[in-house]
N, C-alpha and C positions, 0 to 999 in steps of 0.2 A: 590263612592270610593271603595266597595267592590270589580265589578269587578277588577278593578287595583289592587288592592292588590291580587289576585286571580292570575291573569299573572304573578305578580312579584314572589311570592310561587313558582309558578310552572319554572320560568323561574331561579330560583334559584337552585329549584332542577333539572332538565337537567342540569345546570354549573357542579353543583357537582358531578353526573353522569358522567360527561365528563374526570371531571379531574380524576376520578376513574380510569377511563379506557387509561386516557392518561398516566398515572403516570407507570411506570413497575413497576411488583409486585415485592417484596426483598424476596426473597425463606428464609426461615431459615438456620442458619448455620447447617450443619451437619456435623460429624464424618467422621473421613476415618483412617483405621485402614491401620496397614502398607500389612495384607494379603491382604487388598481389595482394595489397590492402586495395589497390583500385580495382582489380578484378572481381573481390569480395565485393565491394562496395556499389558495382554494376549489377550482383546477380542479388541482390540482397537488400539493396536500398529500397524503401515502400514508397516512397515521391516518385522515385523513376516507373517501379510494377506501375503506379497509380497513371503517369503519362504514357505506358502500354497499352492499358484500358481505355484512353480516352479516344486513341489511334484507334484501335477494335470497336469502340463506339460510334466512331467517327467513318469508319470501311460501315458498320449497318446501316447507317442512314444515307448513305449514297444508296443502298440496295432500295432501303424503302421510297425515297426520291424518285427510281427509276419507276418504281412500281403504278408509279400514277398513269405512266402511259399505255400500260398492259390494259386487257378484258376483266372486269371484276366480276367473277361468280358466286352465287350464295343458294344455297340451297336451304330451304326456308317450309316449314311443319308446323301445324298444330289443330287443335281439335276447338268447335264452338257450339253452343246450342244456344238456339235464341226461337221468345214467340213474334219478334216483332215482325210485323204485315210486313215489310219491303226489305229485309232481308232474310225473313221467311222464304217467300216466293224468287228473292235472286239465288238465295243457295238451292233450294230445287230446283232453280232452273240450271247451275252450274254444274247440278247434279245430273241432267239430262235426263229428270228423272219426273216433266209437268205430262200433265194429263190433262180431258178435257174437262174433269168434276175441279181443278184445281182455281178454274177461272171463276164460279162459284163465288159471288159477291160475299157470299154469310162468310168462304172458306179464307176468301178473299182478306175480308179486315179482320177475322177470329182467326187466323191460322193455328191448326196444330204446332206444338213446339217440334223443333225438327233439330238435328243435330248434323253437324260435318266436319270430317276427318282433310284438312286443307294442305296439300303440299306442294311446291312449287320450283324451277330452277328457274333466276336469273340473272339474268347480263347485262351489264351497263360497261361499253365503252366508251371512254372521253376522248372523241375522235381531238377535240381542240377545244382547251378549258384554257382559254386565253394564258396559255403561255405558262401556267401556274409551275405544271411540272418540268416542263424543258429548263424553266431560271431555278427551281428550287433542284433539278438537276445537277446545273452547273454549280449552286452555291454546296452541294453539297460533297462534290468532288474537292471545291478550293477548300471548304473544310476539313477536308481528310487531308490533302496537303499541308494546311496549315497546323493539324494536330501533330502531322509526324514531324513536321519541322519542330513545334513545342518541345517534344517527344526529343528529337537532338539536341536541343538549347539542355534541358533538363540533365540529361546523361551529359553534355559539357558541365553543366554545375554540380552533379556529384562528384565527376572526375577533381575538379578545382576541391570542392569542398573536401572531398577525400585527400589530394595532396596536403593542403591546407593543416586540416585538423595531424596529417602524420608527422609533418617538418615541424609542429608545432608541439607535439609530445612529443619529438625526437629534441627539440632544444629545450623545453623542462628537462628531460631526464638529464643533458649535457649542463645545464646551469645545477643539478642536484649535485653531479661528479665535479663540477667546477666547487661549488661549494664547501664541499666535503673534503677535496682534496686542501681548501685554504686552510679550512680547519684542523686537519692533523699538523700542516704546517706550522701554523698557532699553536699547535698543542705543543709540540717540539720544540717552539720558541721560547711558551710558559716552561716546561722545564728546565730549560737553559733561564731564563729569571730567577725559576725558584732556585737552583742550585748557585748562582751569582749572590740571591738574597740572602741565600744560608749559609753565604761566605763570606756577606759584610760587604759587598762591594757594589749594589744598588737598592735606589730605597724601598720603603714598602709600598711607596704609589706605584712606581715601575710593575708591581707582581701584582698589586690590584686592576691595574689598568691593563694587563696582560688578561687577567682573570676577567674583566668588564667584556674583554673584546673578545673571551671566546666563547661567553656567553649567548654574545649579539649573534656570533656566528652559529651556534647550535638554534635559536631562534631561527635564524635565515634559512638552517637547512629543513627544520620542520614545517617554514611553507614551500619551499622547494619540494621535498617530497610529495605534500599537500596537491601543489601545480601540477607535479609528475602524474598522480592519481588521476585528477582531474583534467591534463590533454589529455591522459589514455581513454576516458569515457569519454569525452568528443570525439576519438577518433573512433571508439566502438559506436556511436551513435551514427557518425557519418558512412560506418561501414554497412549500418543496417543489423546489426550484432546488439542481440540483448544481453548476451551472458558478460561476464568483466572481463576484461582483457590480458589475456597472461602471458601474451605472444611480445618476442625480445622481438625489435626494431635494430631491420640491421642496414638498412638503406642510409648513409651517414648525411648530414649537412658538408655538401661539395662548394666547393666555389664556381665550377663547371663553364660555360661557356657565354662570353657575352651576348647579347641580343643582338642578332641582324638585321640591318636597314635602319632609314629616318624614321624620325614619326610621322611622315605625311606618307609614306607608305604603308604602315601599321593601319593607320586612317582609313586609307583606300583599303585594305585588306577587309577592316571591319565593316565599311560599307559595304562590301560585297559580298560577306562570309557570313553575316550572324546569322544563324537559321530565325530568332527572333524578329527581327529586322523582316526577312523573308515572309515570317506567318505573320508580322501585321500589315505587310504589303496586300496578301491575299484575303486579308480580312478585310481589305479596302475595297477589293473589288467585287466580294460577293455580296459589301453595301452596294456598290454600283448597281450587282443585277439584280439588287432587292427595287433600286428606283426604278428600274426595266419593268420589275415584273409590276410592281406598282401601278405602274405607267398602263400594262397590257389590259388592267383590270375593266377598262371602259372597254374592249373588245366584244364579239359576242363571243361567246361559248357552243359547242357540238355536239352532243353524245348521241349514240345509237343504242337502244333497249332491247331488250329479246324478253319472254319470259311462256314461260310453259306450266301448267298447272293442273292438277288431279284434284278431282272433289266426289266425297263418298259418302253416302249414311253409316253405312253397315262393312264396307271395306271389303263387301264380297261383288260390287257394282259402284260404276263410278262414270264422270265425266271427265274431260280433260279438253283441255283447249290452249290456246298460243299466243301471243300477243309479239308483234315486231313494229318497230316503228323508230322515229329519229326525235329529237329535239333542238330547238335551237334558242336559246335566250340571251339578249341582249340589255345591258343596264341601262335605261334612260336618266334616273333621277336615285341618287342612292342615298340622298341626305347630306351630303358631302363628304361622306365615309371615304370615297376613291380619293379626293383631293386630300383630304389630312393624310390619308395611307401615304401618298404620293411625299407632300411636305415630311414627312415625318421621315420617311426613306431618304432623302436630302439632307435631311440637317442629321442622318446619322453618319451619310458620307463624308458632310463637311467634320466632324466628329472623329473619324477612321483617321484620314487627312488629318487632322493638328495633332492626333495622340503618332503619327507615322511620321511628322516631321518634328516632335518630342522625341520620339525614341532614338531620331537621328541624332540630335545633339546632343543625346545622354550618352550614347556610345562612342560620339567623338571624346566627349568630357572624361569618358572610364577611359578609353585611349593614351589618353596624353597623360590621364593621372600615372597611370599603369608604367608609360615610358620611364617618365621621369623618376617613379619611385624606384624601377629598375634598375636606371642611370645613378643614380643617388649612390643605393646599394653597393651596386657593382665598383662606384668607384669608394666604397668605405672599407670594401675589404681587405686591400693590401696594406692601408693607412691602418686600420685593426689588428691588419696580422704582426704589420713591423710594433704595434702598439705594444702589443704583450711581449715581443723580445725584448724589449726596451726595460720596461717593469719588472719580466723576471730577474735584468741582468740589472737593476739600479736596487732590488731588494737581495741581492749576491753583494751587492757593494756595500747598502746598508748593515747590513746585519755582520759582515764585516768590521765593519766602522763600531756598529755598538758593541761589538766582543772586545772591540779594543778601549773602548769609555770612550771614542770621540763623538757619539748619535746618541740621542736618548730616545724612551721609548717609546716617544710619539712618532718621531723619524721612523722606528722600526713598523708601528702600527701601519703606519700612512703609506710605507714601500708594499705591506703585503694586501690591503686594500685596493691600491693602485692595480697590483697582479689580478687579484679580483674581477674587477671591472674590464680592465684590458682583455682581459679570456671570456669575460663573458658578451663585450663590446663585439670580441671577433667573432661569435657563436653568433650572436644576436643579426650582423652585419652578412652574413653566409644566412641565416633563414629569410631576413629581408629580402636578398637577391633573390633565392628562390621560391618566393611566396609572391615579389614581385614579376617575374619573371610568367609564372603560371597565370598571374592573374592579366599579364598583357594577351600571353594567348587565347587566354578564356574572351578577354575583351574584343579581339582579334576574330573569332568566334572558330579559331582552327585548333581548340584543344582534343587531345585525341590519346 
């Protein structure tokens, strides 16, 4: 019997082993403070990576911009065989390879097919191509500017949207605990009914209408809950986070500190801070040097050529020779291709210009909205806060009153409703402020 029992030990311990490893581990809960959901939310968001990219897209094509003005070299190969008369007789003669039977009228228009191994380096520099590359230079520096400014607008709209989305699951979860807390209240309420009902001393509407109302309130907390799930996936969403979100929130709804200055400061602040503001300013001007360059297109143009070349039958003998020389061309008649180019770079400046004096008055507008909802807030929350002492101490009174038969139990319903709302008014009034608050700085364009 010993061994059996030996197998069965050990075949016990492998199950338990198994299911160890089969079970997932439960990580502990941990903290997420509302800087380090934004920290998350900077190294992790794909919109911000993606305005990364566009900035590094935007640093290559200044390189390739510049490149126009350099020496372009190509080193250039390949093989032909041909019978035709005249360029028969030009690749042998490139061949350095004519003789005097070659002149030979019959050899002349019957040539031998002849074959050639052709290789070549050359060089074209565009001493002055009417300006092309020095304006598409410059537009392509304001565009890299203008990307990385995008690039800061963008990280200010994470950071907002990340605040955003966190004060936002932080007041679900605060309206769940407000909820829940009215409800065990009710609940405690309903047994003081029932034990009054089953004393003969209220009627049975009073314990049904207790029962109606704690009903309503388990309803309320199952979309409360519901809400609770669903800011935590906005806020894993804003954090750039696929997996669900199991991390306790411990940054609280503060009432914190009121906004500094007018709003015509804010104003001017936004007029001068918004890096978006800033990247269509420069998007204005690299329409300018688009009209420049447009403009240059009737100039003439420069380049210098070099080229040097080797020509072989056999590759054991060969010709080579050189070729250097300039060009210069000038456009007399183009079809009217330069004047539309021209028109067409114009009416996209006048274009830059109204979408640059839109964006001004959309960010005065987000300005003042932003104040005012801040102003709002800020002054709702002490009016909130005295709101719920008021409530909880007029439903200490009520409930009082109806122990003693003077309130009945609509009185009673309607004091702990009121408490309700009051607590959820002052929660409500504390994320306003600070959901208003971030988004004046966001409008401001100094969130950080």
């Amino acid at each position: 019997m010993k061994p059996v029992n030996a197998l069965t030990h050990i075949a016990l311990a492998l199950s338990v082993l198994a299911c160890l490893f089969l079970i997932p581990a439960q990580s502990p809960a941990a903290d997420l403070t509302l800087s380090e959901a934004v920290e998350k939310a900077l190294a992790n968001n794909p919109m911000l990576q993606a305005a990364g990219f566009r900035v590094a897209s935007a640093e290559e094509k200044t390189t390739q911009a510049g490149s126009g003005s350099l020496p372009q070299v190509h080193l250039n190969g390949g093989y032909s065989r041909t019978t035709n008369p005249m360029w028969a007789f030009g690749t042998k003669l490139n061949q350095e390879a004519i003789t005097q039977p070659d002149f030979d009228p019959a050899r002349l228009n019957h040539p031998d097919d002849i074959g050639n191994y052709h290789s070549s380096l050359s060089v074209v520099w565009p001493v002055y191509d009417q300006g092309r590359t020095w304006y598409g230079l410059q537009q392509a520096r304001l565009n890299r500017d203008a990307a990385g400014l995008y690039a800061e607008r963008a990280r200010q709209e994470v950071i907002n949207g990340t605040i955003s989305a966190y004060i936002g699951a932080v007041l679900a979860r605060e309206n769940e605990i407000v909820i829940r807390q009215v409800t065990d209240t009710a609940r405690s309420h309903l047994n003081l009914i029932q034990s009054r009902y089953d004393g003969g001393f209220v009627a049975k509407s009073d314990l049904l209408r207790a029962q109606v109302h704690i009903a309503d309130l388990e309803q309320q907390l199952a979309e409360a809950k519901s809400g609770a799930d669903i800011a935590r996936c906005r806020l894993a969403v804003a954090m750039g986070v696929e997996e669900n979100l199991t991390l306790t929130l411990t940054s609280p709804l503060e009432q914190g500190e009121p906004i500094q200055g007018d709003l015509d400061a804010w104003i001017n602040r936004a007029l001068a801070d918004r890096p978006d503001l800033k990247s269509l300013s420069l998007q204005k001007d690299m329409a300018k040097k688009e009209v420049d360059k447009a403009k240059a297109a009737r100039l003439p143009s420069v380049n210098l050529t070099g080229n040097y070349e080797i020509n072989s039958e056999e590759l054991d003998d060969h010709g080579n020779s050189y070729t250097v020389g300039a060009a210069l061309s000038l456009p007399l008649y183009t079809g009217g291709r330069v004047s539309a180019a021209i028109r067409e770079a114009e009416s996209n400046l006048k274009q830059a210009d109204a979408m640059l004096r839109s964006l001004n008055q959309q960010i005065c507008g987000e300005t003042r909205q932003a104040f005012f909802n801040a102003q709002s807030a800020w002054e709702r929350i002490p009016v909130s806060k005295a709101a719920v002492g008021q409530a909880e101490e007029s439903l200490r009174i009520v409930k009082n009153r109806y122990d003693s038969g003077l309130f009945t139990i609509t009185d009673l319903l309607d004091a702990e409703a009121a408490v309700q709302q009051s607590r959820m008014n002052h929660l409500k009034s504390l994320h306003d402020y600070q959901a208003a608050a971030a988004r004046l700085v966001l409008a401001a364009g100094s969130m950080d």
